[in-house]
C-alpha positions in Angstrom: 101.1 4.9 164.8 98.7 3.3 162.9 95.7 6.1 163.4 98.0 8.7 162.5 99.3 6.5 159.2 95.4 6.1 158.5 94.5 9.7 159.2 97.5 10.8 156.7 96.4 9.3 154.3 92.5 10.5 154.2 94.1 14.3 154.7 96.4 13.7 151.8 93.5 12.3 149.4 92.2 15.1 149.4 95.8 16.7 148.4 95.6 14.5 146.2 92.2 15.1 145.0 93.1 19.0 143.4 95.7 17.6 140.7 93.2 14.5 140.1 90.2 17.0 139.1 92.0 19.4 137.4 92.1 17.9 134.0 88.6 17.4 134.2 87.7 20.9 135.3 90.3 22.0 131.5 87.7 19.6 129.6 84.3 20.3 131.1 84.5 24.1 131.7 87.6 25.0 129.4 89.9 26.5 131.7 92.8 27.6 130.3 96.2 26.0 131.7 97.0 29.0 133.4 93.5 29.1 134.9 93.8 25.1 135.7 97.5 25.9 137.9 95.8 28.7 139.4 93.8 26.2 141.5 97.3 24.4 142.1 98.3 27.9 143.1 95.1 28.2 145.6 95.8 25.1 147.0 99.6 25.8 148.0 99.0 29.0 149.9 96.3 27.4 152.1 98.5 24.6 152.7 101.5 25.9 153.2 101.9 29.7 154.0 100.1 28.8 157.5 102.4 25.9 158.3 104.9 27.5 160.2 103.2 29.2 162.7 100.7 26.1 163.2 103.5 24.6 164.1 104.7 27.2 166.5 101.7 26.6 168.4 101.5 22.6 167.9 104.9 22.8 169.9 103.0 25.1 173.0 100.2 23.7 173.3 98.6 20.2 172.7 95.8 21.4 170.4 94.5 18.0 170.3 91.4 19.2 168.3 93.8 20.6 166.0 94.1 17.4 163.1 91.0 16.0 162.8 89.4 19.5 162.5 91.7 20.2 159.5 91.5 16.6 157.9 87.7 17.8 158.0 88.2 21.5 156.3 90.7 19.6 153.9 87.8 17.4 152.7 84.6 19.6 152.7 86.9 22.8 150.7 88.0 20.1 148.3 84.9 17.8 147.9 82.6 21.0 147.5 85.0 22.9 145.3 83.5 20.6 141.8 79.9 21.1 142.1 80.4 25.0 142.5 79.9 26.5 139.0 82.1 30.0 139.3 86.1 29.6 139.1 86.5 32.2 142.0 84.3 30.0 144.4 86.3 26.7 143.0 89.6 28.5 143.8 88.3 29.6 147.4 86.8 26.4 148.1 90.4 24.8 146.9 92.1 27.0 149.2 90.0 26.9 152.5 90.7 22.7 151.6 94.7 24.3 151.9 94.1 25.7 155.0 92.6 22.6 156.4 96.1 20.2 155.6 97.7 23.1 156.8 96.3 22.2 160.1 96.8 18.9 160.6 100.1 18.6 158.9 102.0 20.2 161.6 99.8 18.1 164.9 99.9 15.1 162.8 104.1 15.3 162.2 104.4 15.9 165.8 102.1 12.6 166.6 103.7 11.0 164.1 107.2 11.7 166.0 105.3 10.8 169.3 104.7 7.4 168.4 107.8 6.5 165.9 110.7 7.8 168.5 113.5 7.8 166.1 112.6 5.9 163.8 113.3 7.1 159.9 111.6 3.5 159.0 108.6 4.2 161.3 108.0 8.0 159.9 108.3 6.7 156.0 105.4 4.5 157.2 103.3 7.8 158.4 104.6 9.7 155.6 103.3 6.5 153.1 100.1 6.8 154.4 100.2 10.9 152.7 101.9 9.3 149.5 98.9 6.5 149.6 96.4 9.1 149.5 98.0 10.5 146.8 97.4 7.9 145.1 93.7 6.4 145.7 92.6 9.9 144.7 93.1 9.3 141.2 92.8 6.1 141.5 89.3 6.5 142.7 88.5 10.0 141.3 89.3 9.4 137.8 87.1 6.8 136.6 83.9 8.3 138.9 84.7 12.0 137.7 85.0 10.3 133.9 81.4 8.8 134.1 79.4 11.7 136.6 81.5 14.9 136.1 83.3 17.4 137.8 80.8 17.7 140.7 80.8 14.5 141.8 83.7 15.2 144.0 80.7 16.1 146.3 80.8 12.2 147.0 84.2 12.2 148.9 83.3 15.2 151.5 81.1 11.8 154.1 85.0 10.0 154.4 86.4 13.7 155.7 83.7 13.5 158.4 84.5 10.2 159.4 87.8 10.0 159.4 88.1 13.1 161.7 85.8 11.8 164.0 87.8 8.8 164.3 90.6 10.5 165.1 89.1 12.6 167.7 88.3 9.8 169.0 91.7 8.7 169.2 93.0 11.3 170.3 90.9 12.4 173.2 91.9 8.5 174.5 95.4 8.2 173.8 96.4 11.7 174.6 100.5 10.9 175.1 103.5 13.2 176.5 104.8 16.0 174.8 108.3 14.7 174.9 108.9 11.3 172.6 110.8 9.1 174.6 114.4 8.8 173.9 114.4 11.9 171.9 117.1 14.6 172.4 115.6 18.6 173.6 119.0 19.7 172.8 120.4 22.8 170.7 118.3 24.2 167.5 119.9 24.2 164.0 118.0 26.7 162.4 121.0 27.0 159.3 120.6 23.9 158.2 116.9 23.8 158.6 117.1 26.8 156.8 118.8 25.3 153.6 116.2 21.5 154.2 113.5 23.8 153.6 114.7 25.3 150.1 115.7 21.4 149.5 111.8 20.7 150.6 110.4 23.4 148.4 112.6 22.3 145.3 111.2 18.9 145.7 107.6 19.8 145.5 108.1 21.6 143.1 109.0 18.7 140.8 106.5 16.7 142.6 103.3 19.4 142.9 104.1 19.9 138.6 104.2 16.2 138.0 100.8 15.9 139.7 99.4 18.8 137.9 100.4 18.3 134.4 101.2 14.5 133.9 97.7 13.8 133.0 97.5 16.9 130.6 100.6 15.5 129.2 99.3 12.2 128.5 95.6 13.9 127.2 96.9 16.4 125.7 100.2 15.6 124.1 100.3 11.9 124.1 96.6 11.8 122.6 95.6 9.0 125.2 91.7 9.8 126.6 90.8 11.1 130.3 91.4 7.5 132.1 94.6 7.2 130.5 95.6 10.1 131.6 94.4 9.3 135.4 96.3 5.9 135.0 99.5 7.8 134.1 99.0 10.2 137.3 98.0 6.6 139.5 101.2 5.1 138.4 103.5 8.3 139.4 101.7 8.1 142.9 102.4 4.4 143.2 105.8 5.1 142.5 105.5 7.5 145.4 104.3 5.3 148.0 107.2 2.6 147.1 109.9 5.4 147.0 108.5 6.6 150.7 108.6 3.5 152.3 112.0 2.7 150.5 113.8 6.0 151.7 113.3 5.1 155.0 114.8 1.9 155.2 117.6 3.6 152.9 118.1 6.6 155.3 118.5 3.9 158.3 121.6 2.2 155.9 123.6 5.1 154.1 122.2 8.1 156.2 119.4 10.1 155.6 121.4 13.3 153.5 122.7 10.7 151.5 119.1 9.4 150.6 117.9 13.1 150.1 121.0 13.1 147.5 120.3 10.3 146.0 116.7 10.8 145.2 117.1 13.5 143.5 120.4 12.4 141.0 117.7 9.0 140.3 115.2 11.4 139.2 116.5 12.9 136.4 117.5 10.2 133.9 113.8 9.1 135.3 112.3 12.3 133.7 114.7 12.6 130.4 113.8 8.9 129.7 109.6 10.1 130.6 110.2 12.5 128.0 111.7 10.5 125.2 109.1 8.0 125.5 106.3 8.4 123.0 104.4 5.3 123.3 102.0 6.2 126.1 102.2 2.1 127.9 105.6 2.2 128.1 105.7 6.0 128.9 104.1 4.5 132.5 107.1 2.5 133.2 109.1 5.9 133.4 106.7 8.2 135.3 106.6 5.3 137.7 110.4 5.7 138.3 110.2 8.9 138.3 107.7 8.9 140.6 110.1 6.3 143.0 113.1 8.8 143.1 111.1 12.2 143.4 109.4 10.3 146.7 112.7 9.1 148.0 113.5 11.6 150.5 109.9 12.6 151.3 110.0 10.8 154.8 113.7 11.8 155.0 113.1 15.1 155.0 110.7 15.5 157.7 113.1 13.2 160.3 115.9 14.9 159.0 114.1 18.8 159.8 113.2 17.2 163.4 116.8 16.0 163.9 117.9 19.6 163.3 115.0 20.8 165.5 115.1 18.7 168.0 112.9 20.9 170.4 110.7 22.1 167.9 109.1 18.4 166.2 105.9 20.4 165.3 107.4 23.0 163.4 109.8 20.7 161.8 106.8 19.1 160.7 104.8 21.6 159.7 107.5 23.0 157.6 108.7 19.9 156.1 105.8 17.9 155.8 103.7 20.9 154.9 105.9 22.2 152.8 107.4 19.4 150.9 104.4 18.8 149.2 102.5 22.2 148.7 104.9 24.9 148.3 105.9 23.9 144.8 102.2 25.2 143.8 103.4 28.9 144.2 105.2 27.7 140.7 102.5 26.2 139.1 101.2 29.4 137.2 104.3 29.3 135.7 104.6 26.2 134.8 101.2 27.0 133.6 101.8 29.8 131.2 104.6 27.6 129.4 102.2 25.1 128.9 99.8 27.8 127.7 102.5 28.6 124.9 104.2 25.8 124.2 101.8 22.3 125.3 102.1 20.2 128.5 105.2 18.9 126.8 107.1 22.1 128.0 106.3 22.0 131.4 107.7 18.6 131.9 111.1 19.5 130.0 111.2 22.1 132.8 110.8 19.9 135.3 114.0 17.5 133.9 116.6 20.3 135.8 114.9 21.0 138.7 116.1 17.7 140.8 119.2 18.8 140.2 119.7 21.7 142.0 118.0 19.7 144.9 120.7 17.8 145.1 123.4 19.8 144.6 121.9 21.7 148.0 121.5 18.5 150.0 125.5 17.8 148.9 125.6 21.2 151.7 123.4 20.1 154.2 125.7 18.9 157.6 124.6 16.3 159.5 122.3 17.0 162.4 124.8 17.0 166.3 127.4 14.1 165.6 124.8 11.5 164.8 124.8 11.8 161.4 126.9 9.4 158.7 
């Protein structure tokens, strides 16, 4: 499990890595907002309009190639995409870097599912790994990016190579069955997979705008400077990591639609109280909870879309995994464009309602056979 935890969370720095440079790429070249969520935009339809069918075939064939080939795209498309001086190569550079997570999302889940049985604790560990790449890419972009520029995420393509040789490597030597031991190849629930994936897609919503305007918000509303802003970002993505690994354990107690619920009902007084907040130190203490609740069901969800597809753990993962945390870009121009009018400020009152309706859906979702609490 541990390659695969590794591995997710190299692929998912480079996620990671698109929200982390876009303030920069506002500043240095003066893209509008619109223009700055249209590279949000790019990098949700490489990531996740592929997804399904990758993991059609993930669940045929081994494709053991499959991850580390993508987990390299994901980091040359978004490691090349800053030194590039036109907007449309930056936008097709960020979404060839889409297509690559798009890829190993899907053989990575399935893996993932290999090694962790089920598990719910073991998959919040794989699915931490993606929330810990999350996070060291501010972490690590925003100071370097502050001091070089924009094109210095040209220093972060040499890790994609590695890592996706290692894994290769791995792969080619611990090539395992294609049935995870213990694990029911029983009936297909493609209604309620149907209604996780809106759930999914609602959640990275919230979670895709956070990552995309939190920064801008602290920059350009708050009137704190560029490593502020980063360290605002950072502590939303800490927050994720901590609310990954705690939704597991939490699913394994109360259930995992329960945690799904849960999550999202936390992270609204979580997002009221980030916007009340003026004071831009204390202001962290809020995107950090809200960061903890919007991350709560992230591993949930993907055991939760295998459980209904029992036969199908690839394209469970591809759509949940994928999904859950690129799909909400398709709403980023929007977000955009009311940020454009009315300041940063705007996007994230719109963002206060959205975890609502996710849980109001996951109040619908029925447990997976007669397993479920």
């Amino acid at each position: 499990m541990r390659h695969w935890v590794f591995a997710h969370a190299a692929d998912d720095f480079y996620q990671g890595l698109v929200p982390a440079s876009i303030p920069f790429f506002v500043l240095e070249r003066g893209y509008s907002y619109t223009a700055a969520s249209g590279l949000a935009l790019a990098a949700a339809l490489g990531s996740s309009l592929p997804q399904p069918l990758l993991g059609v075939l993930v669940d045929r064939r081994p494709l053991l190639w499959l991850a580390p080939t993508g987990l390299l795209v994901a980091g040359a498309g978004a490691g090349l995409a800053g030194p590039v001086p036109a907007y449309p190569m930056v936008w097709l550079l960020i979404l060839i870097s889409g297509i690559g997570i798009a890829a190993f999302h899907p053989a990575a889940g399935r893996g993932a599912r290999l090694a962790a049985g089920d598990s719910t604790v073991a998959m919040s560990f794989f699915a931490a790994g993606g929330s810990i790449g999350f996070f060291l890419a501010p972490a690590l972009a925003t100071p370097l990016l502050a001091s070089w520029g924009v094109g210095a995420t040209a220093v972060f393509v040499p890790p994609a190579v590695l890592m996706a040789w290692v894994l290769w490597r791995h792969q080619s030597r611990h090539a395992g069955p294609s049935t995870p031991a213990g694990l029911s190849t029983g009936r297909d629930q493609w209604g309620p997979f149907a209604l996780l994936t809106v759930v999914a897609v609602i959640r990275s919503i919230l979670f895709l705008g956070m990552n995309t305007f939190i920064a801008l918000y602290w920059i350009g509303y708050l009137g704190a400077g560029r490593v502020m802003g980063g360290v605002a970002l950072t502590a939303f993505l800490v927050g994720g990591v901590v609310g990954t690994l705690c939704g597991g354990r939490l699913a394994d107690r109360i259930g995992t639609r329960a945690t799904i619920r849960l999550g999202g009902l936390l992270a609204i007084p979580a997002l009221v109280a980030l916007r009340l907040i003026d004071d831009t130190w204390i202001a962290l203490i809020a995107v950090a909870l809200a960061g903890v609740a919007a991350n709560l069901p992230f591993a949930v969800l993907v055991k939760l879309g295998q459980d209904y597809l029992p036969a199908r753990p690839g394209t469970a993962a591809g759509v949940t995994l994928g999904i859950a945390v690129s799909a909400g870009g398709l709403f980023m121009p929007l977000l955009g464009r009311l940020a454009d009018h009315h300041g940063p400020q705007a996007a994230l009152t719109a963002l206060c309602v959205v975890p609502a309706s996710a849980a109001a859906l996951a109040f619908l979702l029925p447990p997976p056979g007669s397993t479920e609490r």
